[in-house]
N, CA, C and O atoms as a DFTB+ gen file, in Angstrom:
664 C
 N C O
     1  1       0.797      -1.181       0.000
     2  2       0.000       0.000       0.000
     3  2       0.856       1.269       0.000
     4  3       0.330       2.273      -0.479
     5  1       2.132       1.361       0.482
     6  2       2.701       2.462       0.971
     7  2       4.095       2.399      -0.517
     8  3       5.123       1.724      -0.570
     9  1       3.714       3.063      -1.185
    10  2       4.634       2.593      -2.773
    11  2       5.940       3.838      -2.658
    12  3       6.060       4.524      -1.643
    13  1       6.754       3.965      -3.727
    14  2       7.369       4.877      -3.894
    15  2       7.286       5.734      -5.504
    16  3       7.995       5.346      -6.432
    17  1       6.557       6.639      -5.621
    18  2       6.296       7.167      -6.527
    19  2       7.816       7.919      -7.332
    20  3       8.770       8.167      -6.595
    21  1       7.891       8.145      -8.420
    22  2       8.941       8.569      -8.781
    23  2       8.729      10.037     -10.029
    24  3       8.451       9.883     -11.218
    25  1       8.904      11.081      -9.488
    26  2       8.758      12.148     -10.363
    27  2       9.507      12.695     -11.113
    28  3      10.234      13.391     -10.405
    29  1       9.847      12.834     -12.393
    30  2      10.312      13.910     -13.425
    31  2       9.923      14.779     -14.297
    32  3       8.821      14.881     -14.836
    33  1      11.108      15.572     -14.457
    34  2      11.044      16.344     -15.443
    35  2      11.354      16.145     -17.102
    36  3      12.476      15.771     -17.444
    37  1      10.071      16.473     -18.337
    38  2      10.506      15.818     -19.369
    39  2      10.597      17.265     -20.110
    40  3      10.301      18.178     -19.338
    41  1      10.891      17.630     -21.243
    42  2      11.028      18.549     -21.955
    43  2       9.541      17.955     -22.426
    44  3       9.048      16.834     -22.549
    45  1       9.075      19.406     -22.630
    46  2       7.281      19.688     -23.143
    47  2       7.495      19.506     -24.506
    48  3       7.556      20.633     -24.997
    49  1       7.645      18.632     -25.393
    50  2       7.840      18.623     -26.763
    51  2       7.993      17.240     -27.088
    52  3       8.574      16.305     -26.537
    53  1       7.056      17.409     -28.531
    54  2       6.711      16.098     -28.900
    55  2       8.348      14.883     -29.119
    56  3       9.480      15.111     -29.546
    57  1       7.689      13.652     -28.586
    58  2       8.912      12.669     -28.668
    59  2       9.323      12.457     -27.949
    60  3      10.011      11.438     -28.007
    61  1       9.269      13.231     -26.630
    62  2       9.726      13.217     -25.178
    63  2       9.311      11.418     -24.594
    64  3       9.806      10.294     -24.511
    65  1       8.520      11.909     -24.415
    66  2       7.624      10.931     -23.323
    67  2       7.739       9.222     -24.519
    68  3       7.315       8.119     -24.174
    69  1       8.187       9.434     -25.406
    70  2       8.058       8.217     -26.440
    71  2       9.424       7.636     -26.271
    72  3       9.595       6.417     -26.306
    73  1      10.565       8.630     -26.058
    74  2      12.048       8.517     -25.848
    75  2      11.631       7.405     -24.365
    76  3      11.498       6.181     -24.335
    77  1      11.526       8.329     -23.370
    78  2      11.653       7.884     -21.605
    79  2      10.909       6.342     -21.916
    80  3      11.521       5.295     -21.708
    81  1       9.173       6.386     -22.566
    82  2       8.977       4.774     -22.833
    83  2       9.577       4.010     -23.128
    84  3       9.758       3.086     -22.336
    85  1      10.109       3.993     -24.232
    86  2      10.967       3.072     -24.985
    87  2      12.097       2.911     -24.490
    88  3      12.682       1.865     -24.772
    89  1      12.892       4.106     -23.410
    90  2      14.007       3.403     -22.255
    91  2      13.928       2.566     -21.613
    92  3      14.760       1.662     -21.536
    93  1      12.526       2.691     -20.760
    94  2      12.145       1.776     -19.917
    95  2      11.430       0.315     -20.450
    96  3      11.501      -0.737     -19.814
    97  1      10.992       0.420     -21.264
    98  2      10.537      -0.737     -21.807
    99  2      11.474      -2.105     -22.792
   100  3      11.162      -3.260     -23.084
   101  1      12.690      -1.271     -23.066
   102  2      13.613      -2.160     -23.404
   103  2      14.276      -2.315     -22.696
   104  3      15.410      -2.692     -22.991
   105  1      13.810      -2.052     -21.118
   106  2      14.413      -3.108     -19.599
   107  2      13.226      -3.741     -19.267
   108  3      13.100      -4.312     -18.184
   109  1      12.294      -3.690     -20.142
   110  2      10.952      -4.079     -19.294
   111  2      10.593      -3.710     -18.267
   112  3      10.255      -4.620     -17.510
   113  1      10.480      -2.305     -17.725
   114  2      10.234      -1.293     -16.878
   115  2       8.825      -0.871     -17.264
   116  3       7.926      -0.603     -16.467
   117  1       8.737      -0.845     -18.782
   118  2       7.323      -0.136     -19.282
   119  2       6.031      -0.625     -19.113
   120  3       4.961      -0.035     -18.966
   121  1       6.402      -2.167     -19.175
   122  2       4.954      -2.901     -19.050
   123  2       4.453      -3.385     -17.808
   124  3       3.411      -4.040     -17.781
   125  1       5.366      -3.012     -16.351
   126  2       5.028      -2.734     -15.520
   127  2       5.045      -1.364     -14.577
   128  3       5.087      -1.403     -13.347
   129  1       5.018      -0.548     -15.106
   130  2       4.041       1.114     -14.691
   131  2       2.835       0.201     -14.259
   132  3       2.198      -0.577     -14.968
   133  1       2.640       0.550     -12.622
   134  2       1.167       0.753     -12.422
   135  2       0.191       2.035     -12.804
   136  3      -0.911       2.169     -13.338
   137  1       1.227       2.926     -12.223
   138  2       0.052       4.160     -12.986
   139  2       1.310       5.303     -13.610
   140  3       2.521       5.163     -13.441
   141  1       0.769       6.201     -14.204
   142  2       1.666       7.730     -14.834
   143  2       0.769       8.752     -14.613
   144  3      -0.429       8.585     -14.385
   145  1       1.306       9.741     -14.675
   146  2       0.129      11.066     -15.070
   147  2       1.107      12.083     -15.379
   148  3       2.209      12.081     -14.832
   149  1       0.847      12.736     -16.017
   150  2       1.840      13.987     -16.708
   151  2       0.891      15.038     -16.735
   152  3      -0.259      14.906     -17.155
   153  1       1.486      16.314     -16.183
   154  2       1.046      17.951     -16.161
   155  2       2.202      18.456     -16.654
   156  3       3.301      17.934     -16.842
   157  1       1.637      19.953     -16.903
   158  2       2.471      21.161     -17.231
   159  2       3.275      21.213     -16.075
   160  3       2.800      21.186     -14.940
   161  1       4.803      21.308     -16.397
   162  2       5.476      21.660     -15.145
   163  2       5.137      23.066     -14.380
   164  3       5.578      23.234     -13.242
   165  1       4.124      24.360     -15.201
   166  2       4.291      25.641     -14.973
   167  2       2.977      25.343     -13.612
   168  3       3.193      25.720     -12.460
   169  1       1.996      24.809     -13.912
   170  2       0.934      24.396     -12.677
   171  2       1.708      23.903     -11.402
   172  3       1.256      23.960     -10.258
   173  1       2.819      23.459     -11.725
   174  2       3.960      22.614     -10.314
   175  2       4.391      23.821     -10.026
   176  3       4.079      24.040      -8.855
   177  1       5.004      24.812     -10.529
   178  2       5.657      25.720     -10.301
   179  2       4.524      26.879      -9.764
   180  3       5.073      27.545      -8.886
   181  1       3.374      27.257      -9.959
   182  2       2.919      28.120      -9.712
   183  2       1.908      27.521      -8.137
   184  3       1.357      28.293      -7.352
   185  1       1.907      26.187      -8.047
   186  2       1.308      25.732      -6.572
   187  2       2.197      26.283      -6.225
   188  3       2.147      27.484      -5.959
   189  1       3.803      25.213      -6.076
   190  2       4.680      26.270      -5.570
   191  2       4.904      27.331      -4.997
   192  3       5.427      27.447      -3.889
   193  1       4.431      28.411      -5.882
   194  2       4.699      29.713      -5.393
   195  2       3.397      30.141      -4.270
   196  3       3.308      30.793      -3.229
   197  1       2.685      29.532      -4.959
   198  2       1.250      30.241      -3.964
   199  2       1.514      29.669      -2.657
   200  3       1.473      30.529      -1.777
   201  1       1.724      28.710      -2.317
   202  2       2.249      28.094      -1.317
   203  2       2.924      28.110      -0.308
   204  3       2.689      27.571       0.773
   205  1       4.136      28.977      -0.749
   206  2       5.417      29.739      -0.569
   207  2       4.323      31.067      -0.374
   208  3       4.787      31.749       0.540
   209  1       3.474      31.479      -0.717
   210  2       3.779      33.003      -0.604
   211  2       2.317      32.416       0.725
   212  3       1.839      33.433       1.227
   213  1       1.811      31.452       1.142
   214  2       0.994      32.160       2.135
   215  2       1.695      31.287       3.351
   216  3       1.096      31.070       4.404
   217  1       3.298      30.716       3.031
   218  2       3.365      30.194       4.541
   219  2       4.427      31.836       4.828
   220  3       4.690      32.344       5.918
   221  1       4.777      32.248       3.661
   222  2       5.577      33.707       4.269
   223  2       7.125      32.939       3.948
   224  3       8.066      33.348       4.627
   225  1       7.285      32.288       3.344
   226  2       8.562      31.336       3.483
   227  2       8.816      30.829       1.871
   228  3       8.598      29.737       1.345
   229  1       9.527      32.453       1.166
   230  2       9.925      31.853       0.196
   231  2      10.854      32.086      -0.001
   232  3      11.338      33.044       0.603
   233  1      11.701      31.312      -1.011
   234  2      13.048      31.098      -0.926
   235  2      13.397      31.746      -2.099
   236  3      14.612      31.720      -2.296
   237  1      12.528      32.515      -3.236
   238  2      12.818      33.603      -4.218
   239  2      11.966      34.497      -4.546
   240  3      10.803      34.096      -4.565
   241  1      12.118      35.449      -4.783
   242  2      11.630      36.989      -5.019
   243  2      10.118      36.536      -5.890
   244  3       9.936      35.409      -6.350
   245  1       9.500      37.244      -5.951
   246  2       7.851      37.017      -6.802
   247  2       8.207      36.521      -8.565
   248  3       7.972      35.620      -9.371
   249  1       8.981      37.922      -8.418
   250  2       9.691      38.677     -10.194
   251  2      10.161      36.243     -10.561
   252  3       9.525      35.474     -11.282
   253  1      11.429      35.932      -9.676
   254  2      12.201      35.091      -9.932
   255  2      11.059      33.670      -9.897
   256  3      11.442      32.639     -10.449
   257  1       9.925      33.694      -9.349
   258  2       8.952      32.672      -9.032
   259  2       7.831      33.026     -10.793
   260  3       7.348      32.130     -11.484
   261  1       7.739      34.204     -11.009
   262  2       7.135      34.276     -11.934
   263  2       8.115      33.899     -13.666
   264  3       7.910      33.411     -14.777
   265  1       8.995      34.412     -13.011
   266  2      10.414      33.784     -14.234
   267  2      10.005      32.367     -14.543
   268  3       9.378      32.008     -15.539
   269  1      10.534      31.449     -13.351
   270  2      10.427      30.110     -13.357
   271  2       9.111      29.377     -13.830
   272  3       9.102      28.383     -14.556
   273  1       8.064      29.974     -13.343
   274  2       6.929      29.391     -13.882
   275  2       6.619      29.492     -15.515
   276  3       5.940      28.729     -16.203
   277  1       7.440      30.846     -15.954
   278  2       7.576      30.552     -17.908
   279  2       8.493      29.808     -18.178
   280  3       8.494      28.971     -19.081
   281  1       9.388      30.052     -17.392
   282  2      10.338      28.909     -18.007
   283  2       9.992      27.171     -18.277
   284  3      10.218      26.388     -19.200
   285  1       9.213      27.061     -16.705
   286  2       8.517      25.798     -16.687
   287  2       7.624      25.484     -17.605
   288  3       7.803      24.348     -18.045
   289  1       6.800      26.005     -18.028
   290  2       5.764      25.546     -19.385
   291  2       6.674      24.792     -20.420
   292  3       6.075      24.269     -21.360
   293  1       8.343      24.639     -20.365
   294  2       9.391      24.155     -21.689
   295  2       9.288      22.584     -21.059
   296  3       9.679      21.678     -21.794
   297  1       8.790      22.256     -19.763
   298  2       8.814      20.911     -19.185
   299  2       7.423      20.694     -18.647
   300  3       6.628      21.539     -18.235
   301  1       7.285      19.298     -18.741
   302  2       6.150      18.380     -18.165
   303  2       6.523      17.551     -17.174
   304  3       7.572      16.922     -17.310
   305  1       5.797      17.412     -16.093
   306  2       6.034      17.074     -14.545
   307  2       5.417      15.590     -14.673
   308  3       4.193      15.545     -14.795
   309  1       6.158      14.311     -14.660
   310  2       5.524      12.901     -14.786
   311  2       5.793      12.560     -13.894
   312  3       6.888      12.887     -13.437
   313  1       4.888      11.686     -13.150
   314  2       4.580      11.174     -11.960
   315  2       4.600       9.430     -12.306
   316  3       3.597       8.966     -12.848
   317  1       5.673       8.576     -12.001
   318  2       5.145       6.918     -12.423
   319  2       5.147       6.543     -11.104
   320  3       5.658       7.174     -10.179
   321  1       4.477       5.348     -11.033
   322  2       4.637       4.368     -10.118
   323  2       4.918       3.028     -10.692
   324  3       4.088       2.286     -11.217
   325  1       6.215       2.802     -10.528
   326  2       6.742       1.432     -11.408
   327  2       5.857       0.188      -9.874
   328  3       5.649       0.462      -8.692
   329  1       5.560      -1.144     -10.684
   330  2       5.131      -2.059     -10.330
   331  2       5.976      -2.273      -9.109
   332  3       7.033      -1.643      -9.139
   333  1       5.797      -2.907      -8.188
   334  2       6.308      -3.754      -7.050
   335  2       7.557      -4.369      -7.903
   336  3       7.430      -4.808      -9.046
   337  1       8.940      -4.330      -7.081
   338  2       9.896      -4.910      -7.399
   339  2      10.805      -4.140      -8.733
   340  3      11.843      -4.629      -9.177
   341  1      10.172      -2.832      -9.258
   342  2      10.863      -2.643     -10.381
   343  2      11.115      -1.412      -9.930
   344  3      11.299      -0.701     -10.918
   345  1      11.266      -0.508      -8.488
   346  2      11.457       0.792      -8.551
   347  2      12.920       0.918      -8.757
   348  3      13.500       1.603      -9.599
   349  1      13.349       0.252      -7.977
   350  2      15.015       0.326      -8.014
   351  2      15.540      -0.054      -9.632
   352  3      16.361       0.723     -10.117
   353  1      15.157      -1.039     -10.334
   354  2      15.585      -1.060     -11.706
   355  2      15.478       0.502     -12.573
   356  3      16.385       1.140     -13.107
   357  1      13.850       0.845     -12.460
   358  2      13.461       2.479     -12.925
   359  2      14.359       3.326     -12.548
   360  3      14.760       4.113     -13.406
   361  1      14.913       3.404     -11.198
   362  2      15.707       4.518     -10.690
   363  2      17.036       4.218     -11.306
   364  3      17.449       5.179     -11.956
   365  1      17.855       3.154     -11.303
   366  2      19.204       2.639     -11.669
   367  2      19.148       3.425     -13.296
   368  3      20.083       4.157     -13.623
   369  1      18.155       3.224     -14.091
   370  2      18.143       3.511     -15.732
   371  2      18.028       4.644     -15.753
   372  3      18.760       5.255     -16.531
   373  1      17.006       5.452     -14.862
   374  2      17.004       7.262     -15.144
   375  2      18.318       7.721     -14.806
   376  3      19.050       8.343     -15.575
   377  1      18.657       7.318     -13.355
   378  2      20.151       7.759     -13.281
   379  2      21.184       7.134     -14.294
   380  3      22.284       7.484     -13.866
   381  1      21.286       6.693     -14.957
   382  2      22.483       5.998     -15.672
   383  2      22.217       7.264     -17.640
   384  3      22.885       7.409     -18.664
   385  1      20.931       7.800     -17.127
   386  2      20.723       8.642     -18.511
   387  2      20.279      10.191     -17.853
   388  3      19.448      10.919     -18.396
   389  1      20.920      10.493     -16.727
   390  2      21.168      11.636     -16.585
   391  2      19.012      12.189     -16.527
   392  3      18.783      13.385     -16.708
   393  1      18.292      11.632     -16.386
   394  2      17.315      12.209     -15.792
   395  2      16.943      12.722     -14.646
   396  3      17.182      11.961     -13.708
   397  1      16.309      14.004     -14.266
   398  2      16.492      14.890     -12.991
   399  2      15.281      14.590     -12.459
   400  3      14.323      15.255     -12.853
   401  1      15.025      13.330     -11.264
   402  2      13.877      13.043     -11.006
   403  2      13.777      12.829      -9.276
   404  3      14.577      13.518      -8.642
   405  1      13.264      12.328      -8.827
   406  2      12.514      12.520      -7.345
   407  2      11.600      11.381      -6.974
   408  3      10.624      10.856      -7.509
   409  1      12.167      11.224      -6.042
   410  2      10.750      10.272      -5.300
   411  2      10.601      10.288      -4.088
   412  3      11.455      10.512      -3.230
   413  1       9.279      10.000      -3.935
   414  2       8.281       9.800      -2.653
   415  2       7.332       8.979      -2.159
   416  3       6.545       8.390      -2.900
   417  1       7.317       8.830      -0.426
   418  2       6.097       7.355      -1.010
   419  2       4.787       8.124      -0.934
   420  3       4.490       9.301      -0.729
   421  1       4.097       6.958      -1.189
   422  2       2.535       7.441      -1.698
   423  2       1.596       6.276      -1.208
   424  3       2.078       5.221      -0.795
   425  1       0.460       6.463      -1.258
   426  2      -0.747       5.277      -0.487
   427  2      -1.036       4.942      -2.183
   428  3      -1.134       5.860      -2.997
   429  1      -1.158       3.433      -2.579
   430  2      -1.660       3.113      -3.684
   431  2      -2.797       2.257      -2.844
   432  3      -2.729       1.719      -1.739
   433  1      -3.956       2.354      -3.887
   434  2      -4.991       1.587      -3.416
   435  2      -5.392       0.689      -4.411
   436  3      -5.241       1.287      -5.477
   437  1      -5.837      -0.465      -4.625
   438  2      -6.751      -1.233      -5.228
   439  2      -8.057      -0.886      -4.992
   440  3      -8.414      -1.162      -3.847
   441  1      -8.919      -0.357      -5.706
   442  2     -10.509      -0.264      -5.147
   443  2     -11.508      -0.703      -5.805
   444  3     -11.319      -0.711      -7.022
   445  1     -12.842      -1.200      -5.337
   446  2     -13.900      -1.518      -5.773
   447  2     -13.985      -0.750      -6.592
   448  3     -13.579       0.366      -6.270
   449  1     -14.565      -0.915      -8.123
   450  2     -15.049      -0.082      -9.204
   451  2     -16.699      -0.007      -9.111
   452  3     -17.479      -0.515      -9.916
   453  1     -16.989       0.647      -8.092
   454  2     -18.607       0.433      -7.757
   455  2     -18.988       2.263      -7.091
   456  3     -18.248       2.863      -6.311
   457  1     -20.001       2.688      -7.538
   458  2     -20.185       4.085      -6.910
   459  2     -19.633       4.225      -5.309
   460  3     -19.445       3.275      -4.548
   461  1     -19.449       5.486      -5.038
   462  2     -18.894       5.822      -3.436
   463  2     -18.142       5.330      -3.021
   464  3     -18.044       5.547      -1.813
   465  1     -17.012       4.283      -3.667
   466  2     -15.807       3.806      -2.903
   467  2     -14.697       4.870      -2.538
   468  3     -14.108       5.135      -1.490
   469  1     -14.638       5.467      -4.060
   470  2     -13.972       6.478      -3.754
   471  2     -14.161       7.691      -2.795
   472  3     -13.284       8.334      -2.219
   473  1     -15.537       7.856      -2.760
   474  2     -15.907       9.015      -1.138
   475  2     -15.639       8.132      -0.017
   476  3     -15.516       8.647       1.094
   477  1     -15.537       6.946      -0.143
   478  2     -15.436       5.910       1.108
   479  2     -13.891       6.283       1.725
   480  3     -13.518       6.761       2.796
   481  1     -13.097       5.761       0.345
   482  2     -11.552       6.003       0.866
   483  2     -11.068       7.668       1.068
   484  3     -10.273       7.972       1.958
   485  1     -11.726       8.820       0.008
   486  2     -11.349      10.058       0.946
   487  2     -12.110      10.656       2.028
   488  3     -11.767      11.716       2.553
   489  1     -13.189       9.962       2.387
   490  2     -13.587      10.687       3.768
   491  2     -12.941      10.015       4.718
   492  3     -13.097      10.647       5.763
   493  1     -12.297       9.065       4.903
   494  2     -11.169       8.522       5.696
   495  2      -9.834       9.247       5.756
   496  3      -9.184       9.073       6.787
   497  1      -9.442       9.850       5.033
   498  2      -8.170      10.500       4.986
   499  2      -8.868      11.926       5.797
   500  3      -8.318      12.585       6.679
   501  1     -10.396      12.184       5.129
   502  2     -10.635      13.824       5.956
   503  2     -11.342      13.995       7.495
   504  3     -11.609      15.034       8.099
   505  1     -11.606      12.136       8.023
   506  2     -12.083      12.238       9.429
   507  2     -11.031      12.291       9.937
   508  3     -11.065      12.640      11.116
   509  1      -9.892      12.042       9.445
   510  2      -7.920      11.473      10.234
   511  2      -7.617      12.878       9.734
   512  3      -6.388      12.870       9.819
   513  1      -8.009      14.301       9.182
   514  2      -7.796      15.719       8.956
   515  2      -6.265      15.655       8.534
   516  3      -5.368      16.239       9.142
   517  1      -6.024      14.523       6.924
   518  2      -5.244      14.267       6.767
   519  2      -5.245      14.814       4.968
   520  3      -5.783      14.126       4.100
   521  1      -4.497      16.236       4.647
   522  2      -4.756      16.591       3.358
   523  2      -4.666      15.665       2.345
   524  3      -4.326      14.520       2.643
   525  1      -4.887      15.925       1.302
   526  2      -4.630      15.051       0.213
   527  2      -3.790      15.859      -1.088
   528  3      -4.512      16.402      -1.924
   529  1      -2.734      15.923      -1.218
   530  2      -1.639      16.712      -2.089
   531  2      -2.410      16.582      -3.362
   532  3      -2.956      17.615      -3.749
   533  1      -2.545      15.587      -4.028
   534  2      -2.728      15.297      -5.229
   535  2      -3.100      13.403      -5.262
   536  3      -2.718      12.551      -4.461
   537  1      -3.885      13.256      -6.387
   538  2      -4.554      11.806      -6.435
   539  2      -4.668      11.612      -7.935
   540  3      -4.938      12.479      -8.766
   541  1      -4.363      10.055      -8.183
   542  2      -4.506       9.918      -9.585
   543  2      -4.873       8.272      -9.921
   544  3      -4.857       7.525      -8.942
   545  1      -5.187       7.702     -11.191
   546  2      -6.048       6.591     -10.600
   547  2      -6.398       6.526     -11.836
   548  3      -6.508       7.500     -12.580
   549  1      -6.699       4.762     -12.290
   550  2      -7.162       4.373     -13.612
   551  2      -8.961       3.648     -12.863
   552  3      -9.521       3.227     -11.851
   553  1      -9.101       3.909     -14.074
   554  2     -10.564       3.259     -13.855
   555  2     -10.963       2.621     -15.155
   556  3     -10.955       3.132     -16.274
   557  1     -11.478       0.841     -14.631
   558  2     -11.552       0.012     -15.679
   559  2     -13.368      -0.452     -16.126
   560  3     -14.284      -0.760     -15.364
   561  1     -13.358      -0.349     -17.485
   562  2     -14.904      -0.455     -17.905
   563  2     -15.493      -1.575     -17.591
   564  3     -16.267      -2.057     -18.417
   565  1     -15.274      -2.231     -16.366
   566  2     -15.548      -3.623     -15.725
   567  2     -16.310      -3.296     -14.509
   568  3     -15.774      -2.426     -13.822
   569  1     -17.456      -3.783     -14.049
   570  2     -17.385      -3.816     -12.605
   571  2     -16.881      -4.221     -11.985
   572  3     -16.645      -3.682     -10.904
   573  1     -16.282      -5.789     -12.424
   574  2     -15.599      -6.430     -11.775
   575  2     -14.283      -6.262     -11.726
   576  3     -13.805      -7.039     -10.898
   577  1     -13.316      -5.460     -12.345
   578  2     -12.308      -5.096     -12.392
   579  2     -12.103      -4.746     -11.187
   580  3     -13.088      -4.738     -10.449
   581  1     -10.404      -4.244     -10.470
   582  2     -10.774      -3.423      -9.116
   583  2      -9.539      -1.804     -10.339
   584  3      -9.159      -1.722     -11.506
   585  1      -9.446      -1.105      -9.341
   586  2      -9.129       0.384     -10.118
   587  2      -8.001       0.605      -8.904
   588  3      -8.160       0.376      -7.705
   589  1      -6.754       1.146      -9.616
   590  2      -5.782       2.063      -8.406
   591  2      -5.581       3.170      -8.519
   592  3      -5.538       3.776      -9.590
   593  1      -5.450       3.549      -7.612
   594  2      -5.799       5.195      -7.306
   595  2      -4.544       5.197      -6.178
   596  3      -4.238       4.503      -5.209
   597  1      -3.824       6.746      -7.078
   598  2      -2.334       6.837      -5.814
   599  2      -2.567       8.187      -5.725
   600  3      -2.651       9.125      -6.519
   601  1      -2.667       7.989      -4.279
   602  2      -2.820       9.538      -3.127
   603  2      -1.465       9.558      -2.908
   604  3      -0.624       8.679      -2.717
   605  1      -1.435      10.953      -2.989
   606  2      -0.047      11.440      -1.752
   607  2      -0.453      12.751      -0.863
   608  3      -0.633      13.961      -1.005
   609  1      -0.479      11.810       0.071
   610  2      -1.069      12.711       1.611
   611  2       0.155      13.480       2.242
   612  3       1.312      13.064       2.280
   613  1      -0.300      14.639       2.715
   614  2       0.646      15.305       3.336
   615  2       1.395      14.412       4.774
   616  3       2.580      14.386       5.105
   617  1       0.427      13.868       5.298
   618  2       1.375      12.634       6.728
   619  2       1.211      11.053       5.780
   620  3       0.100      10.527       5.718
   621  1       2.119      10.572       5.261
   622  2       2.305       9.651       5.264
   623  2       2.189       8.355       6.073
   624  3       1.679       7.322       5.639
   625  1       2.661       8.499       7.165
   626  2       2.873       7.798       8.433
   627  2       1.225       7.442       8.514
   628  3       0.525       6.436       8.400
   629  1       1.026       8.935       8.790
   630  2      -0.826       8.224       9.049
   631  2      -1.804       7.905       8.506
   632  3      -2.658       7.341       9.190
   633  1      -2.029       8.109       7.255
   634  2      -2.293       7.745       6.320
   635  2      -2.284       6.105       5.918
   636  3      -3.163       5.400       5.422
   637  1      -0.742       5.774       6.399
   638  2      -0.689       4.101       6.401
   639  2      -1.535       3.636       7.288
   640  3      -2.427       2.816       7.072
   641  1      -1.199       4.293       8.572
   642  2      -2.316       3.406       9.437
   643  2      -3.260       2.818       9.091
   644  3      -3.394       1.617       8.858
   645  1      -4.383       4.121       9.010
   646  2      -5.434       4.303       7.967
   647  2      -5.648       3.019       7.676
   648  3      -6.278       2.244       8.396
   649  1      -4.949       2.653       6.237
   650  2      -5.089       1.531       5.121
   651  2      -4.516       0.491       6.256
   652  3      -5.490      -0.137       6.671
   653  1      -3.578       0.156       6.776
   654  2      -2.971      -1.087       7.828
   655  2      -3.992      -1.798       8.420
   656  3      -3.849      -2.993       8.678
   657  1      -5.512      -0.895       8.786
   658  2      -5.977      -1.747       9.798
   659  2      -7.552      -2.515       8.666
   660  3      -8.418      -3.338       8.964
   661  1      -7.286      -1.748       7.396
   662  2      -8.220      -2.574       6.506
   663  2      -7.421      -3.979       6.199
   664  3      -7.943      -4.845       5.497
């Protein structure tokens, strides 16, 4: 349940994201991605700043936060979660090709593909007054399928609990 998500930066331009596949997939890295999601890096950059500007705690001028956020629109912010057992292979190959990436853990869920599961699993994170950063999640045209969905909660720690005692 408690995964390690792995984030980069790709250049915003077509071929990108076809390059990084085809790295990983001629280690066989590709066909086990549980999940991806890709944004504008300039939306990363401009939470960022808003963020920064209401804890009072930023670490560059408005002018230099508004710089960065044009600059950022030249990159896209990808989020994978390689399968169980393949993070360390994923990480060994980005580093060995000079990719500038990041990771963190995250709550992955398996869930019922049935109405209100999903209000099921976030009103649990909001009775434990436990934010939710960002959430992302496939959903399969099956009922019977189950669907994963990866939260990354601001407490980690508790968050596991949470899921530990299901």
């Amino acid at each position: 349940m408690v995964r390690t998500e792995i984030s980069l930066f790709l250049k915003n331009q077509p071929g990108e994201l076809g390059k990084l596949s085809t790295l990983l997939g001629d280690e066989d890295i590709n066909i086990n991605i549980d999940a991806i999601t890709i944004q504008d890096a300039s939306s990363y950059v401009k939470a960022l700043f808003s963020a920064r500007g209401k804890s009072l705690k930023r670490i560059a001028s408005a002018a230099s936060y508004n710089s960065m956020r044009k600059d950022s629109a030249a990159f896209a912010l990808i989020r994978l979660l390689p399968a169980d057992g393949m993070t360390n292979r994923a990480i060994n190959l980005l580093t060995q090709h000079n990719y500038l990436f990041d990771m963190i853990p995250v709550i992955a869920l398996e869930l019922d593909n049935q109405p209100g599961e999903l209000a099921r699993i976030t009103s649990q994170f909001g009775e434990k007054g436990i934010n939710i950063n960002y959430v992302y999640g496939s959903v399969v045209n099956s009922p019977e399928a189950k669907c994963l969905f990866v939260f990354c909660p601001e407490d980690i720690d508790q968050a596991a609990e949470i899921f530990n005692k299901e």
